[in-house]
C-alpha positions in Angstrom: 101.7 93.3 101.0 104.8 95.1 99.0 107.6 95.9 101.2 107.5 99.9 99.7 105.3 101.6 98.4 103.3 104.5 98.1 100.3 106.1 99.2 97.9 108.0 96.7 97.7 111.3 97.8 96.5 114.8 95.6 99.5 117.7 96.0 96.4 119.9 96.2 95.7 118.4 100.1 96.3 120.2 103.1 98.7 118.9 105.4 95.6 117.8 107.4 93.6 116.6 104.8 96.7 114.2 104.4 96.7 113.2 107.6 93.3 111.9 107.2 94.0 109.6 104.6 97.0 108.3 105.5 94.8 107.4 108.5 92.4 105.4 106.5 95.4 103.7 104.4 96.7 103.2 107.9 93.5 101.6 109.0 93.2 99.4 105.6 96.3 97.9 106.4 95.8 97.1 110.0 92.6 95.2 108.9 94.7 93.4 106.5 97.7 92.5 109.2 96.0 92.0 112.4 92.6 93.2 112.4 90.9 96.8 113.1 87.9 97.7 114.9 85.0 97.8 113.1 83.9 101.5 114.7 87.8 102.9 114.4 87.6 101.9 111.0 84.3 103.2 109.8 85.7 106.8 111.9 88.2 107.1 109.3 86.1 106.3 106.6 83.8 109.1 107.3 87.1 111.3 107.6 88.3 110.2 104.7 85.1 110.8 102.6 84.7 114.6 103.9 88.3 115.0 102.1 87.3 113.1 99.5 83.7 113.6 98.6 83.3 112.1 95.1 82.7 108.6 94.5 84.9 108.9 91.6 87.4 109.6 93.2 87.2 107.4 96.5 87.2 104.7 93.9 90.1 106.0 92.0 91.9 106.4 94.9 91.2 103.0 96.6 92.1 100.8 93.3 95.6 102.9 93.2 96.1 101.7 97.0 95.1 98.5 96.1 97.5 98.4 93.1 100.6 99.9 95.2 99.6 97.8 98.5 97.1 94.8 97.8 94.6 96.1 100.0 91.6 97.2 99.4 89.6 100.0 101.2 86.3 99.1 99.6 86.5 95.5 100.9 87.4 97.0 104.5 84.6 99.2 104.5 82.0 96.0 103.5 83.4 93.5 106.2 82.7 96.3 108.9 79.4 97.2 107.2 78.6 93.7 107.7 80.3 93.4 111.7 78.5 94.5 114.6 80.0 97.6 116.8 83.4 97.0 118.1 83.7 93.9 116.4 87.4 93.5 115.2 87.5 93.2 111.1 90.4 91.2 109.7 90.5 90.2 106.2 92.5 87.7 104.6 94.3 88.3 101.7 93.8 85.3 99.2 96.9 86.7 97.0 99.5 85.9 99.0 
C-alpha cells in the first residue's frame, strides 16, 4: 500500500453517499491488511452499488483505487463470493 493517497470520489455525492464508499474503500483495505468479514464486506458492497449503480462506473472507480492504493475491490468482492458466511477474507498482495 502507498503511504497517501486518495480516494475516488464524484463532487456530485452527497455527504452520505460518500460515506458509503469510503466504507467500501475502508473495507478493501482491511481485507488487504488484516482480513474482513466476508458478510461486512459484501454489506458495503451492496451499499456501495446503490450509489453507484453502473458497472461502468464501479469498474472505473475500482481500477482508480487500485491505481492510488494497490487494492482492488473487484478481487475483494470474488474472495468473499467464493468464502462461506462470516468467513474472514484476507488477500495477499503479490506486489509488494
Amino acid at each position: 500500500m502507498q503511504d497517501n493517497y486518495s480516494y475516488p470520489l464524484d463532487e456530485t455525492w452527497s455527504q452520505e453517499d460518500i460515506v458509503t464508499v469510503i466504507d467500501l474503500y475502508n473495507a478493501v483495505e482491511k481485507a488487504y491488511e488484516s482480513g474482513v468479514k466476508r458478510d461486512e464486506f459484501l454489506q458495503k458492497y451492496r451499499s456501495f452499488q446503490q450509489v453507484v449503480p453502473m458497472k461502468m462506473e464501479q469498474k472505473r472507480l475500482d481500477k482508480e483505487f487500485e491505481r492510488e492504493s494497490g487494492y482492488s475491490i473487484y478481487q475483494v468482492f470474488k474472495q468473499c463470493q467464493k468464502a462461506k458466511n462470516s468467513e474472514k477474507v484476507r488477500i495477499r498482495n503479490e506486489r509488494r
